[in-house]
C-alpha positions as MATLAB code, in Angstrom:
seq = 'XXXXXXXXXXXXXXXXXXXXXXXXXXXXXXXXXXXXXXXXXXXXXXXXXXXXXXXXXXXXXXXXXXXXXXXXXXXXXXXXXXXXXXXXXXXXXXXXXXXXXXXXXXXXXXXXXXXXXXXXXXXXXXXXXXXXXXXXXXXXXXXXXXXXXXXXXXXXXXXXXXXXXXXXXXXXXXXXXXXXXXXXXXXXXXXXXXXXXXXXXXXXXXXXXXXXXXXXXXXXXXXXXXXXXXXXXXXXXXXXXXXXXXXXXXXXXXXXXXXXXXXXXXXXXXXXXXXXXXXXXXXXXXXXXXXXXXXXXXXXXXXXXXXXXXXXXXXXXXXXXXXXXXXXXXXXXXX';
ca = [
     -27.543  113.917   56.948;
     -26.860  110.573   56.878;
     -29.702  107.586   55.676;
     -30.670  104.662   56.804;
     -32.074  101.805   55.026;
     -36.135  100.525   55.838;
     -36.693   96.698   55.057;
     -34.550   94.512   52.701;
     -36.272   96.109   49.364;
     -33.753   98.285   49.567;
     -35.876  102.214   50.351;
     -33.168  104.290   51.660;
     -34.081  107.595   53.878;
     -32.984  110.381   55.913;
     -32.093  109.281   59.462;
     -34.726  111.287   60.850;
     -37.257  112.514   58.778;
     -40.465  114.665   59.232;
     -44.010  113.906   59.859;
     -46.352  116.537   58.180;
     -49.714  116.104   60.011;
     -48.928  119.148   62.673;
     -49.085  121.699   59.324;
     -52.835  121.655   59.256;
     -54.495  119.288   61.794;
     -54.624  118.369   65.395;
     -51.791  120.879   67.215;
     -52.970  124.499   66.232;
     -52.501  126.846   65.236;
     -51.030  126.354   62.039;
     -49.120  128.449   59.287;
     -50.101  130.051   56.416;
     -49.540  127.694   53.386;
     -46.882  130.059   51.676;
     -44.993  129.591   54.993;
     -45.753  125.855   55.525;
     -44.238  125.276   52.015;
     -41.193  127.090   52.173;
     -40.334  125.404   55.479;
     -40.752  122.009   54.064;
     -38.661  123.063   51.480;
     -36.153  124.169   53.516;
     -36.489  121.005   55.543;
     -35.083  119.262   52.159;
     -32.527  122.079   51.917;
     -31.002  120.848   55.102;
     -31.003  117.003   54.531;
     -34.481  116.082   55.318;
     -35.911  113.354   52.573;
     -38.472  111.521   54.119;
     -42.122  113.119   55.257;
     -44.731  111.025   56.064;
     -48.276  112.379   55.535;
     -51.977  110.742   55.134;
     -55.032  111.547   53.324;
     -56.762  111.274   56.062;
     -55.045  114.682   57.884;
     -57.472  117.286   57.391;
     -59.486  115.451   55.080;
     -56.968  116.041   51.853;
     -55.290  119.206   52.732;
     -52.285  117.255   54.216;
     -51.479  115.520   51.225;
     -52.367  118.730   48.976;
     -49.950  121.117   50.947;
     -46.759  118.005   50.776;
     -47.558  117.340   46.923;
     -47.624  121.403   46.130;
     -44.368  121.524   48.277;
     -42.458  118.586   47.046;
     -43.197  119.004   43.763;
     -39.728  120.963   42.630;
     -38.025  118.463   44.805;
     -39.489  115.545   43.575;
     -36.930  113.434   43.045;
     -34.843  113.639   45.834;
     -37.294  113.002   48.754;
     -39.088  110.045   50.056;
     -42.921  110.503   50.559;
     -45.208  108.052   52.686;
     -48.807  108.069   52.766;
     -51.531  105.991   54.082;
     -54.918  104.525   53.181;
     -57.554  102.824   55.386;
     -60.914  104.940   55.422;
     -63.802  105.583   53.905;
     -63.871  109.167   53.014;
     -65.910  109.103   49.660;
     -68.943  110.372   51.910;
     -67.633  112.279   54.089;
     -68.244  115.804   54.783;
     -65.194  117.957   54.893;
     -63.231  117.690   58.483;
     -62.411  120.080   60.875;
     -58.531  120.310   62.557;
     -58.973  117.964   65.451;
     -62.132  115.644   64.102;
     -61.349  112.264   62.841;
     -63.259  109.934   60.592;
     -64.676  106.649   62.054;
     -65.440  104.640   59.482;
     -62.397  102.080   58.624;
     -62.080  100.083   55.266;
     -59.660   98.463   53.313;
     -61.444   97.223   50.500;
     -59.797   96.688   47.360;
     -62.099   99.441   45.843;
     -61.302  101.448   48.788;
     -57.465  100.911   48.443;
     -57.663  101.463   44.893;
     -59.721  104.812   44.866;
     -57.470  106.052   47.824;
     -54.324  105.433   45.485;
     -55.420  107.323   42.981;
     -56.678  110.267   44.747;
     -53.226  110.447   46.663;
     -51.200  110.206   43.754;
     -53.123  113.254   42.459;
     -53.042  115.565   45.393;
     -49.119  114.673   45.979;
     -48.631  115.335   42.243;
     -46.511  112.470   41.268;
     -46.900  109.476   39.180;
     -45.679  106.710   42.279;
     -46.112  106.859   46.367;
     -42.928  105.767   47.611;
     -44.512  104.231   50.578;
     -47.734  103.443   51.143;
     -49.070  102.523   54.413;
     -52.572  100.945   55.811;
     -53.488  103.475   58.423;
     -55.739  101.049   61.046;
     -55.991   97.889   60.573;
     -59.172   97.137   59.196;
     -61.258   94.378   61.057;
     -63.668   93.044   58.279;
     -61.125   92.915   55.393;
     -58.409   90.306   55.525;
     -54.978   91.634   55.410;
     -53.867   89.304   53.304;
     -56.432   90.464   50.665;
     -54.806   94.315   51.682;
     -51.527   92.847   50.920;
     -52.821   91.524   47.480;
     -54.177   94.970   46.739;
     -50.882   96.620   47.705;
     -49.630   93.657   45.242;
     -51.105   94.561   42.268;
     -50.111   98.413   42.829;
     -46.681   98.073   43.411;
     -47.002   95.744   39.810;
     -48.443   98.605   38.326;
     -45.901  100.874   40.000;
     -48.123  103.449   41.685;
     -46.803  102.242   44.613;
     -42.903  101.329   45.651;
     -42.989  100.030   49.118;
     -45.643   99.378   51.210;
     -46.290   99.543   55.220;
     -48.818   98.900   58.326;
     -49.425  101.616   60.613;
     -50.158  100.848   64.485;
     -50.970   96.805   63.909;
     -49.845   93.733   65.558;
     -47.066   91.421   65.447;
     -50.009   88.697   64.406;
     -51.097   91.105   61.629;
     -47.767   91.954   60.508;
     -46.876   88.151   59.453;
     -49.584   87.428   57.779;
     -49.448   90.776   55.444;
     -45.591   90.216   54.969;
     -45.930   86.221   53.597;
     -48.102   87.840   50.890;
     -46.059   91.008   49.991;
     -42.969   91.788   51.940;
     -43.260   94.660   53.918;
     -40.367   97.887   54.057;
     -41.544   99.356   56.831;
     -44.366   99.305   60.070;
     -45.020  102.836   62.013;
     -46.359  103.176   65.413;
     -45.366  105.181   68.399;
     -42.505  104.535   70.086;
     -40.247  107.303   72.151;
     -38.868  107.332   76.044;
     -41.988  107.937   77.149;
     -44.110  104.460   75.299;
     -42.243  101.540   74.385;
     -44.895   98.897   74.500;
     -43.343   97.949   70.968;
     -40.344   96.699   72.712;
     -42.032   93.602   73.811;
     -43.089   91.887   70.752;
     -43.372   94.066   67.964;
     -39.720   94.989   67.207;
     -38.001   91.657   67.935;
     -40.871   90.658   64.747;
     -39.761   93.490   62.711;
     -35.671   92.629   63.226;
     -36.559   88.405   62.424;
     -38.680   89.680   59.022;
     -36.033   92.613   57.917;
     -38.929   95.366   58.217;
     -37.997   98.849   59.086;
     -39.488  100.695   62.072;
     -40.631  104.147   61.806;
     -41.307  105.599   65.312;
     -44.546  108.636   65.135;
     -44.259  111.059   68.317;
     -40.950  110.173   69.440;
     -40.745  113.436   71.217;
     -44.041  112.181   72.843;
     -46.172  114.677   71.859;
     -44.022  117.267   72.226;
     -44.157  116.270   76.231;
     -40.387  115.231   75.736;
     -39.049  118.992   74.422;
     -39.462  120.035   77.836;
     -42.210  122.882   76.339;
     -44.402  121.856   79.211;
     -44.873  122.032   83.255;
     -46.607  120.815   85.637;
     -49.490  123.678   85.120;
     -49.769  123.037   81.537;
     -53.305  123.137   79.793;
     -54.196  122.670   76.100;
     -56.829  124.327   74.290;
     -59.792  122.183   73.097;
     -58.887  122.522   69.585;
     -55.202  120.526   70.519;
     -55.789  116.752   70.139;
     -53.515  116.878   73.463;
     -56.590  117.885   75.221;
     -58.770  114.532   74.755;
     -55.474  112.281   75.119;
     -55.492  110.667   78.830;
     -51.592  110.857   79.476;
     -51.837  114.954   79.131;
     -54.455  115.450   81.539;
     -53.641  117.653   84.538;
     -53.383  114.718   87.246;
     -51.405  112.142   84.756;
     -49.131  115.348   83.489;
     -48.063  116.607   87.311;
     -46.995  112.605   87.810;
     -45.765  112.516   84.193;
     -43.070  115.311   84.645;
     -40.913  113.140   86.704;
     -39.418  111.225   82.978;
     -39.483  115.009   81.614;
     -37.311  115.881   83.943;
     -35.208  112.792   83.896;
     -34.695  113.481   80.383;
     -33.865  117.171   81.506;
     -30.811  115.965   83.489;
     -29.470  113.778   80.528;
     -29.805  116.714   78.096;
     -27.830  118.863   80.855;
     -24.800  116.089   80.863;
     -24.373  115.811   77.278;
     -24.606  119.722   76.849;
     -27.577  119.278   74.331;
     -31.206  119.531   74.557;
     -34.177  117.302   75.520;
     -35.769  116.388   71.910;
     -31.981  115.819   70.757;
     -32.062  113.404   73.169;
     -35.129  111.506   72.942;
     -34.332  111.636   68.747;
     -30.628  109.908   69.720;
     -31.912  107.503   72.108;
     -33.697  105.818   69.478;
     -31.847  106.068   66.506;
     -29.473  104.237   68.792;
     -31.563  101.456   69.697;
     -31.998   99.705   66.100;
     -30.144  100.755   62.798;
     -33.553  100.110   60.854;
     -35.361  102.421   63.307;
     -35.817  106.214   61.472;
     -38.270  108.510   63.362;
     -40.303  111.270   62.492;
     -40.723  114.183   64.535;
     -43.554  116.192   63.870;
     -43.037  120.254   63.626;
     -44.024  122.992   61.894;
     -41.179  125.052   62.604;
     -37.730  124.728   61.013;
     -35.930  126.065   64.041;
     -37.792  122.557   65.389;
     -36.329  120.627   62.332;
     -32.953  122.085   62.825;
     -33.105  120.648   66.490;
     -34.506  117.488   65.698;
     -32.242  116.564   62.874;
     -29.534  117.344   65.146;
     -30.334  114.385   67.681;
     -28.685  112.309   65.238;
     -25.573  113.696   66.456;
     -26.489  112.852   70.334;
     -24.529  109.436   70.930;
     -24.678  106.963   73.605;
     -22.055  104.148   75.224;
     -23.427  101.007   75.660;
     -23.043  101.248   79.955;
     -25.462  104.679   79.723;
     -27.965  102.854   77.522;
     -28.270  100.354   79.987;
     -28.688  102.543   82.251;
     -31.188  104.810   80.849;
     -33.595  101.615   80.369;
     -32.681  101.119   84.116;
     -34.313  104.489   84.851;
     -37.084  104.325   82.287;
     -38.273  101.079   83.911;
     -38.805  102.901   87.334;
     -40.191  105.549   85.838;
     -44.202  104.921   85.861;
     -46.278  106.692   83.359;
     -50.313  107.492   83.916;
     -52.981  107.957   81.494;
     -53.633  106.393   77.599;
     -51.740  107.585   74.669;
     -55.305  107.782   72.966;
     -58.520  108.052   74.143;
     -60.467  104.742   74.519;
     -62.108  105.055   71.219;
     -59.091  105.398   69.487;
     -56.849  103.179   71.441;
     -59.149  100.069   70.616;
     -57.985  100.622   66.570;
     -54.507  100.177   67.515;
     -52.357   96.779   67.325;
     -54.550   94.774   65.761;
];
């Protein structure tokens, strides 16, 4: 596979690499561990280097199940994880639950780095991103934090996860940022607006979470499609059954673009943003290699410049219903 570079501090990655949250929380059921490993492994054995986890996911188990993984491969793969709550207290969480208490103290930052570092079984996190924005610390006093780490070099790069163009200035004049993640895929691109034109003027990366939108953009689903409570699909506005009937009409534009370039619906939705910024490197969630397989492959999906254009043409007459969170965790978003 080929890489692409994130930022101007020079982290170099798979084009499309693979987000790890789907092996044990929110999108059920999930594999055995034996079988989780060996198909992360086997996502390195076909070209994969970057995964992107958090020790939030599952309250640890995320970051245990990537470190035990990883660890023959060590050195040839890329591994992000994030930092931003409170979870000294907490009681152990269940697949879909979610923790509520933000913080970004340096103490918080500082305990979070070394717990990481010890369930991914390495020495250094290559990237290391604030997960939420945290309203009562400064970022600049994050960035400090982040600072001193990268000094110390338990941390390489660093990164801010779902925060403003605002926020993402301020961090950067203290310590230059590689990368910023949010969601971004046919089916969302608020970021369009404001947040990449920042990113290309600074020389940060983008990394785009649920570019297949969920899975929505795979064509998996129908208009009679229902998720089990347990699915964090189930609580997300956009999914339920009156947005998804009006939603299908992009699925099925996508359909017809898959059908013309003889290819399928998450290749294209992987392709059509890989080709809208050379700094932009998804990460499709799956815990399936037969998944990975397809959703490395988008990098091969290529488009002229006259179908672009029109493709944004269609997408901007294409209205989509519903939230991409629910309320409570929509207000912790670009901030």
């Amino acid at each position: 596979m080929k890489t692409r570079r994130l930022g101007r501090q020079g982290l170099e990655v798979s084009e499309v690499g693979l987000g790890c949250m789907g092996f044990t929380q929110s999108y059920p059921p999930y594999p055995d561990k034996k079988d989780a490993i060996s198909t992360l492994r086997e996502a390195v054995d076909l070209g994969v280097t970057f995964f992107d986890t958090a020790e939030v996911y599952s309250a640890f188990k995320n970051e245990e199940l990537v470190g035990e993984a990883l660890e023959p491969v060590r050195d040839k793969v890329v591994v992000a994880t994030k930092f931003g709550y409170d979870l000294v207290n907490m009681p152990d969480l269940n697949t879909s639950a979610r923790p509520v208490s933000l913080s970004s103290k340096p103490s918080t930052i500082r305990k979070a780095v070394e717990g990481s570092l010890c369930r991914l079984r390495t020495d250094h996190i290559d990237l290391y991103y604030q997960h939420r924005v945290d309203p009562d610390t400064p970022i600049e006093e994050v960035a400090d934090t982040v600072a001193s780490l990268i000094k110390e070099g338990k941390v390489l790069y660093w990164g801010l996860s779902e925060a403003a163009p605002s926020t993402v200035r301020r961090a950067h004049s203290v310590c230059p940022l590689t990368a910023v993640q949010s969601e971004y895929s046919l089916w969302y691109r608020r970021v369009e607006k404001e947040l990449l034109p920042t990113l290309e003027e600074l020389g940060i990366g983008f990394v785009p979470f649920s570019p297949l939108g969920k899975a929505m953009l795979t064509g998996r689903f129908d208009r009679n499609t229902t998720f089990d409570k347990a699915d964090f699909r189930s609580a997300i506005p956009r999914f339920q059954p009156e947005n998804l009937q009006h939603n299908m009409a992009l699925v099925e534009y996508v359909e017809v673009l898959a059908r013309r370039k003889d290819t399928t619906p998450a290749r294209i939705a992987i392709g059509w943003l890989l080709a809208q910024k050379p700094w932009i490197v998804p990460i499709p969630g799956t815990k399936h290699i037969e998944r990975i397989k397809e959703n490395i492959g988008g990098a091969d999906v290529h488009f002229s410049e006259e179908e672009l254009v029109a493709i944004r043409q269609e997408l901007d007459r294409i209205e989509i219903l519903g939230g991409r969170y629910p309320e409570d965790q929509e207000a912790l978003t670009n901030r």
